[in-house]
C-alpha positions as CSV (number, residue, x, y, z in Angstrom):
1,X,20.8,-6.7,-15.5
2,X,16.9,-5.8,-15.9
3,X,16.3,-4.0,-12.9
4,X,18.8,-1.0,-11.5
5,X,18.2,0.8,-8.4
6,X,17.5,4.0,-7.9
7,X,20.6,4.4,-6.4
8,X,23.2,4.9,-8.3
9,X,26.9,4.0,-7.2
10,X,28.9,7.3,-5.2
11,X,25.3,9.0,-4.9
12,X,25.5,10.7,-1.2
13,X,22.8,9.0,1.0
14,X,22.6,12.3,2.6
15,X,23.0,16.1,1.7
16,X,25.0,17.8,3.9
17,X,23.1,20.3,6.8
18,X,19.8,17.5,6.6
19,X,20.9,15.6,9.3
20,X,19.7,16.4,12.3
21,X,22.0,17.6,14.9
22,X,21.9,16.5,18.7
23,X,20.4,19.5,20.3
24,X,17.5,18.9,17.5
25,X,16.5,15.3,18.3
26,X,15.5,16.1,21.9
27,X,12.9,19.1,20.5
28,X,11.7,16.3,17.6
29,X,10.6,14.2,19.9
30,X,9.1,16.3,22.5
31,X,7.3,17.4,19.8
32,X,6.5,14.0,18.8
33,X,5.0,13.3,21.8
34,X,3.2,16.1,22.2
35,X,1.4,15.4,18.9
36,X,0.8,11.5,20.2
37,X,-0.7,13.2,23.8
38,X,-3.1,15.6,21.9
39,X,-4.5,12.8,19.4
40,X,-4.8,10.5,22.3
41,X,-7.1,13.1,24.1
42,X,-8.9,14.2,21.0
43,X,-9.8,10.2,20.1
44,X,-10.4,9.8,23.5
45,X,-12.9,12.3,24.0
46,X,-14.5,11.5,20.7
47,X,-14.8,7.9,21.8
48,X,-16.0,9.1,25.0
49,X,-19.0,11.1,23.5
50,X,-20.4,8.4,20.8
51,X,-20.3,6.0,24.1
52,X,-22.8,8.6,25.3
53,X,-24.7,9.3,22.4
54,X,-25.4,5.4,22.1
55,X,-26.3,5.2,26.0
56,X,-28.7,7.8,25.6
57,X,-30.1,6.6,22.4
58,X,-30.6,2.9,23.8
59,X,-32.2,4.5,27.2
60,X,-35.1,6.3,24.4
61,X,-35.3,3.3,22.9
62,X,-36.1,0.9,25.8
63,X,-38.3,4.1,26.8
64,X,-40.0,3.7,23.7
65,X,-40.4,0.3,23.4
66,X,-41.7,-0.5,27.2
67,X,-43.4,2.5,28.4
68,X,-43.5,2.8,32.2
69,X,-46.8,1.4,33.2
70,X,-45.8,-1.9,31.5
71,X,-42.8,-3.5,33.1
72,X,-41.5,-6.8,31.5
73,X,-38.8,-8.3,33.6
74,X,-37.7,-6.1,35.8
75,X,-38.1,-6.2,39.5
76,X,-37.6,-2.6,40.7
């Protein structure tokens, strides 16, 4: 046969002691979830602040670009 797997017939699939045990799986995932909460937040707020960066740098534009004695468009 031209290819062979890396697997080799009666190789263990795992070593003993890496499986994790029941009162582990409970901590993993907390933990998981924990990590998923705290990027959520951090991308969140880092969303939340180029949102605000580009609000502000469109109001200096349009501040720029139409001073305030010339209004063009706008009824208020």
């Amino acid at each position: 046969m031209a290819y062979q797997g890396v697997m080799q017939p009666g190789d263990a699939l795992l070593e003993a002691g890496k499986c994790p045990s029941n009162e582990q799986i409970p901590t993993t995932l907390d933990l998981s979830a924990d990590g998923f909460d705290i990027w959520w937040k951090r991308t969140a707020e880092r969303h939340a602040a180029v949102v605000s960066q580009a609000s502000a740098l469109m109001r200096a534009h349009q501040r720029l670009r139409y001073p305030a004695d010339i209004r063009v468009g706008q009824s208020h």
